[in-house]
N, C-alpha and C positions, 0 to 999 in steps of 0.2 A: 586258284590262288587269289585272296583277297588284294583288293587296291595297295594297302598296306603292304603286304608282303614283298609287290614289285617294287611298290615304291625303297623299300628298305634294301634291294637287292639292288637297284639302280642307285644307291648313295652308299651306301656302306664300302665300296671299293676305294672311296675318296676319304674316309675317316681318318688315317694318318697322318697325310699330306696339311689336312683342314684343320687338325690339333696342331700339328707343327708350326703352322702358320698362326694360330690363336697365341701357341705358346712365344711366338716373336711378339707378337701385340701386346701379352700382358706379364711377359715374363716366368708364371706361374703355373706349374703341371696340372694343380688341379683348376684352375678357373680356366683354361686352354680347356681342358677335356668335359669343364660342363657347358662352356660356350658350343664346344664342337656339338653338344647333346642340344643344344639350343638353335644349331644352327640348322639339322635335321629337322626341328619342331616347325622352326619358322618354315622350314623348304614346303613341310607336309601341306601346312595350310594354307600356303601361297603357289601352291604346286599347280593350280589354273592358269600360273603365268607364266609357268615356264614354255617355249615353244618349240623347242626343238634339241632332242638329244645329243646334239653337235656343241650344243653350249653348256652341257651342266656342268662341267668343272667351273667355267666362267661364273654360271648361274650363283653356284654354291661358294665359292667362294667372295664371289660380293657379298650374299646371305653374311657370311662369316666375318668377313670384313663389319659390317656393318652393327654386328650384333659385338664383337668385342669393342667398336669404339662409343656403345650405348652402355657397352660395364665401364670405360673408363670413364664415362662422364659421371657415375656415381661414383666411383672408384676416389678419393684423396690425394692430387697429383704428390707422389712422395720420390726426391729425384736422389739417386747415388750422390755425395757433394762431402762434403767437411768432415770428410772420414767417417759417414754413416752411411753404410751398404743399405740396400733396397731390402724392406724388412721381409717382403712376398715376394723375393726371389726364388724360385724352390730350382735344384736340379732336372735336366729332363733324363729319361732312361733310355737309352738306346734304343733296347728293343719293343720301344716303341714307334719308334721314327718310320716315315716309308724305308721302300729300297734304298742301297747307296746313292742310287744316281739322282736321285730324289732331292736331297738336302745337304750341298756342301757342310764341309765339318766349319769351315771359316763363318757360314751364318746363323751357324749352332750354339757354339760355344760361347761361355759368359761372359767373357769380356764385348763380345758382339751382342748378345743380348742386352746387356746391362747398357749400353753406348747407345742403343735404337729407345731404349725406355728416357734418353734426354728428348725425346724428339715431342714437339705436342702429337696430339692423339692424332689428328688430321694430315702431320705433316709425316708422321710414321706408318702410317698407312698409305701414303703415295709413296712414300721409300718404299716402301715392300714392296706394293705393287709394281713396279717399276723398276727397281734395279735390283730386287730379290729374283721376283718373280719374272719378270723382264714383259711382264705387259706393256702395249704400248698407252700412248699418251690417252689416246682416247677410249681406252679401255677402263683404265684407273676412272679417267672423268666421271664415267656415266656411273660405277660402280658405286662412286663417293658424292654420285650427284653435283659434282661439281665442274667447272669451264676445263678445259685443257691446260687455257690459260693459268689459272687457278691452280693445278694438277702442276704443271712445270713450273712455276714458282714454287710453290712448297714442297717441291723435289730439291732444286737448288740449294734452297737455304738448308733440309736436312741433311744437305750433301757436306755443305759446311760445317755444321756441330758434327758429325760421323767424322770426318777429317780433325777435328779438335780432340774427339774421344781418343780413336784410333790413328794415329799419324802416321805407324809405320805400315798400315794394312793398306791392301789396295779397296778398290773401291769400286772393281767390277765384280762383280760380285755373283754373276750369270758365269763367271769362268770354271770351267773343271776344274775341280781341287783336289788333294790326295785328301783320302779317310783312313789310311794306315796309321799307326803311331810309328813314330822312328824309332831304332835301336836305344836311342839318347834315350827315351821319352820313358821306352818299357824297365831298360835300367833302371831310372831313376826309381820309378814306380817299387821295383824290385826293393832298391836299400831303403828307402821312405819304410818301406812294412818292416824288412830286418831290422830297423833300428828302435822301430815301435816293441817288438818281440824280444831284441834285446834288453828294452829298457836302457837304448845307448842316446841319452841326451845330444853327447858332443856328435856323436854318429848323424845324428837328424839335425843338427844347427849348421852340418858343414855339407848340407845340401840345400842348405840354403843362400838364395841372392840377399846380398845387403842388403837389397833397396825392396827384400820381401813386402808383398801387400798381401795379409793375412784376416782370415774374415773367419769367425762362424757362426752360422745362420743358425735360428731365425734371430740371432741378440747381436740387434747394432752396434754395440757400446766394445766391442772383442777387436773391432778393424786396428790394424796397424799400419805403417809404412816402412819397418826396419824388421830386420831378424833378429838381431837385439831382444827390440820389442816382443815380438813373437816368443822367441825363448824365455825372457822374464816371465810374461806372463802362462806359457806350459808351467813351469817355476813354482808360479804364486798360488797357480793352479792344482797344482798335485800331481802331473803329470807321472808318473813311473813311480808313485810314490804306491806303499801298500795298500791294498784297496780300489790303486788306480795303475795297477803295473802288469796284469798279466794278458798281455794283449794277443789276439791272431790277426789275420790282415789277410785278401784277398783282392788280388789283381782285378781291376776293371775297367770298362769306361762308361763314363756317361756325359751328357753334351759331346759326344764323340772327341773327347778328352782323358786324356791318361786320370786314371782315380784309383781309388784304394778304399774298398770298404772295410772297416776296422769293427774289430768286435773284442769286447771284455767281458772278462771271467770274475765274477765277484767270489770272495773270500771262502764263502759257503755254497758256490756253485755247482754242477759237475759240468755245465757247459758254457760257451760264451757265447754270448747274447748282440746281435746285431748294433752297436753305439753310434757311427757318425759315417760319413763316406766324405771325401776328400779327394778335389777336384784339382788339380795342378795342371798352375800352366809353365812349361819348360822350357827355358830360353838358356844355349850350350852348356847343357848338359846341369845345370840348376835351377831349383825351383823358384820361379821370379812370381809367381803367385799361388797361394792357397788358398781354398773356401770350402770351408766344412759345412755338413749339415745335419744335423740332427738325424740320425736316419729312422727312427722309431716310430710306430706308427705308421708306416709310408710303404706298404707292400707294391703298391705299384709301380716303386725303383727295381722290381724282381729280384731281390737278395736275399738270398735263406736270412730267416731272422734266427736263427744259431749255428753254431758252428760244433 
């Protein structure tokens, strides 16, 4: 067996874990999975320095660390803020993620993504490592090249804007969490699609929160803050109108979140074709957020692209 080949057996067990952790860093499934391809490059040719098999998750994952905060430095800080969603937000797919035990569902999902992307690049990287990952102090330090000192100060402060984003989330984040959906969550999901299939406007407005926050990606300019809003614009949009009404819908999830993959049948078709997936977050028993995403193009959501 060539050099190569060990090396590739000895790291490829970690590949999940090291995207999931890319994809907290930069929000993004595909920049997450070619950083992850990046992070193996770098291990390959720096691989003289590693010293012992008892460290390579550690090893590699500072690799990884270090190389996603080298894409954000090119990268155009662009932050969620004044009603425009983060344009390179993209969904992750479940089954990609490691095992369950792996990656709470609380530091998967978008609104926890989206909240970690206020954080500058440096100080989002000691949040992770540290109260994601539950490294300690001097773990983070040496990882990020920096003091401990240094390390728990821009812990702190990230601690603060995450409490700003999130208010009503806790903030341990190393605690066991359910990854089930609840009865509430799968219902929802359920009439969200009947009503799509229906063609029943009022059926899908009265599963909505007033205080809906409606996004579909990758077009900033869709965000709302009302159900109103949201409804005018399906509306203005075409929504269930001919050409834009014969819909099927399939239960899923992704960000280990209740969603709904949606697919349309065009006028002249004989089948429907993969359209958008639809991420909802449930709060008693109504949808207090949606985020659509373009699903096309995108085979590695794993969604048949017809139905």
């Amino acid at each position: 067996m060539t050099d190569a080949a060990r090396f590739a057996l000895l790291v490829e067990p970690h590949r999940r874990e090291l995207q999931a952790h890319c994809y907290r860093m930069l929000a993004n499934f595909e920049d997450a999975r070619d950083m992850t391809q990046e992070t193996f490059l770098r291990a390959w040719h720096k691989r003289e320095t590693f010293k012992g098999h008892a460290a390579l998750r550690t090893w590699l994952y500072r690799i990884a660390t270090n190389a996603c905060l080298d894409f954000l430095d090119k990268r155009k800080p662009e932050l969620p803020g004044s009603g425009v969603e983060l344009p390179y937000l993209q969904p992750y797919p479940d089954p990609m993620l490691p095992e369950d035990s792996a990656v709470a569902r609380e530091t998967i999902e978008l609104a926890f993504v989206v909240a970690v992307q206020h954080l500058p690049p440096r100080q989002r990287a000691a949040f992770i490592l540290r109260d994601v990952l539950g490294w300690p102090a001097s773990s983070a330090a040496a990882a990020l090249e920096l003091t401990v000192a240094s390390v728990t100060s821009a812990l702190q402060r990230a601690r603060v804007t995450m409490r700003e984003q999130l208010p009503d989330r806790r903030l341990d984040w190393r605690s066991p969490a359910t990854h089930e959906l609840s009865d509430d969550e799968r219902g929802v999901v359920k009439a969200y699609i009947d009503a799509h299939e229906r063609n029943d406007l009022d059926g899908l407005a009265s599963l909505l929160r007033d205080d809906l926050r409606f996004a579909m990606l990758p077009d900033p300019g869709t965000v709302t803050t009302t159900a109103t809003d949201a409804v005018d614009g399906w509306v203005s949009g075409g929504l269930f109108r001919p050409g834009h009404d014969d819909w099927r819908g399939v239960p899923t999830t992704v960000n280990r979140m209740p969603a709904a993959a949606l697919y349309l049948r065009a006028s002249d078709a004989s089948e429907y074709r993969l359209f958008a997936v639809a991420l909802l977050h449930i709060a008693d028993g109504k949808i207090a957020e949606l985020t659509g995403f373009d699903a096309g193009g995108k085979p590695w959501l794993g969604l048949p692209p017809a139905l």
